[in-house]
C-alpha distance (Angstrom), angle and dihedral (degrees) to the residues before:
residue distance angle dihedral
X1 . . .
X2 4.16 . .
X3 3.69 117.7 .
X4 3.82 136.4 -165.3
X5 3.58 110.4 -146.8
X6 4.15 126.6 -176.3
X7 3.65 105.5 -153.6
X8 3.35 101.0 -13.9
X9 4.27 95.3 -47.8
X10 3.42 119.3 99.9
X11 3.78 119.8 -123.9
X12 4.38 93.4 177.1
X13 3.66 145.7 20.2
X14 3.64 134.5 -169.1
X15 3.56 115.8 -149.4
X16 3.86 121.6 -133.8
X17 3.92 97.0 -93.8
X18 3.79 92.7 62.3
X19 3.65 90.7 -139.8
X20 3.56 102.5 100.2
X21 3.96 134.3 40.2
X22 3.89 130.9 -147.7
X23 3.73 126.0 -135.9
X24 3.48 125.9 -171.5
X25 4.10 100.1 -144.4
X26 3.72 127.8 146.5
X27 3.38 126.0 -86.3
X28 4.26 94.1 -96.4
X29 3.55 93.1 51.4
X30 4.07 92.6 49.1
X31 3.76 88.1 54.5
X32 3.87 101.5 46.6
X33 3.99 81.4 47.0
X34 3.41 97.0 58.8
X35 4.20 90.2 33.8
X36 3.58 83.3 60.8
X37 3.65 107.9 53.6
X38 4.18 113.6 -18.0
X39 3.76 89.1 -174.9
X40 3.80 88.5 70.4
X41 3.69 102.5 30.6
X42 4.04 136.6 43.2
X43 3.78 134.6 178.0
X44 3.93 113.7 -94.9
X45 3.81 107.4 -129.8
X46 3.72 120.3 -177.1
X47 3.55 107.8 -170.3
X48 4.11 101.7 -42.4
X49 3.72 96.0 -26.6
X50 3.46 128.5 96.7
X51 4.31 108.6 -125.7
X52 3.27 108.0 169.6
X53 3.70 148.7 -66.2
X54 3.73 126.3 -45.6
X55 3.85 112.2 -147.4
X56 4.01 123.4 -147.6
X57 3.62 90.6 -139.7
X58 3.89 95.4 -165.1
X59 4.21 89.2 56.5
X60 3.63 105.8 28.1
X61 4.02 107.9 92.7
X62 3.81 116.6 -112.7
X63 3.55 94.4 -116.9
X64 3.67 99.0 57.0
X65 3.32 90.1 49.9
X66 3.43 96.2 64.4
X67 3.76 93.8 41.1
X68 4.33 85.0 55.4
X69 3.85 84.6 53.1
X70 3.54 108.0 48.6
X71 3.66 85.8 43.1
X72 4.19 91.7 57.0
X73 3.67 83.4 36.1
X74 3.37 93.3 61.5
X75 3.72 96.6 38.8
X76 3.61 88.8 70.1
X77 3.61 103.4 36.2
X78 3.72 124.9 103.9
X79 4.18 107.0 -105.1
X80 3.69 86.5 -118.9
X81 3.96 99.5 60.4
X82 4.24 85.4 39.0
X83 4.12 86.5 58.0
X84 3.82 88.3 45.3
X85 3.39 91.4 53.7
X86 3.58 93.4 41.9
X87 4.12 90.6 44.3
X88 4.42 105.2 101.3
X89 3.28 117.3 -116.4
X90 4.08 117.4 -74.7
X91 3.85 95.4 25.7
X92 3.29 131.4 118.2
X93 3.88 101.6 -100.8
X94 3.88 89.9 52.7
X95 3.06 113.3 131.4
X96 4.00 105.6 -108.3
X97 3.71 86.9 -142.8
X98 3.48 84.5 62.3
X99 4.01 109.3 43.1
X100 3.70 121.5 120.3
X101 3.80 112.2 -91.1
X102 4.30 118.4 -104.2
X103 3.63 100.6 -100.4
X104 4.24 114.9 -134.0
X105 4.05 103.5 -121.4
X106 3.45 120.4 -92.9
X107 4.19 94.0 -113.6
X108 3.75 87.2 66.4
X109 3.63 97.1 -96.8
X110 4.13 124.9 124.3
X111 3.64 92.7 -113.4
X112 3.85 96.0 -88.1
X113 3.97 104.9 63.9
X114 3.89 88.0 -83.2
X115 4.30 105.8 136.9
X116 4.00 112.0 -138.8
């Protein structure tokens, strides 16, 4: 079984027949989930306790997806990483993983008078 982790805690799972995903999302999102369309999504038990969401890949839209695994993404991220992420572009929480490349001037130089 794959899993993504965030520092070391894992926020999803995919199960060995690649079509279904797990999220770990608390228990109100797991029920609007399944409210919403129970065809796609189903409550993740492990042993009597309720885990998660497991995700029909094949009929759960792309977008919601995404939304489910940011969400379990962020539930297991450390607050500082989430405000990184959060941070726009430029500022000082950015990520520096993340910041905009140094452009090379436009008159062939590096930036600093140094040719190419």
């Amino acid at each position: 079984m794959a899993s993504f982790r965030v520092r070391g805690k894992i926020f999803a799972t995919v199960p060995p027949d690649d079509e279904h995903l797990h999220v770990f999302v608390d228990e109100a999102e797991v029920h609007a989930a399944v409210a919403e369309d129970p065809a796609a999504f189903e409550p993740l038990l492990w042993g009597q306790r309720l885990r998660g969401l497991r995700i029909r890949i094949a009929a759960a839209p792309a977008d919601r997806i995404a939304e489910l695994l940011e969400e379990s993404w962020r539930g297991k991220a450390p607050a500082r990483l989430a405000a990184e992420w959060d941070a726009p572009p430029g500022s000082a929480g950015w990520p520096r993983s993340m910041a905009p490349k140094r452009r090379h001037g436009q008159d062939g130089t590096l930036g600093h008078g140094q040719r190419r």
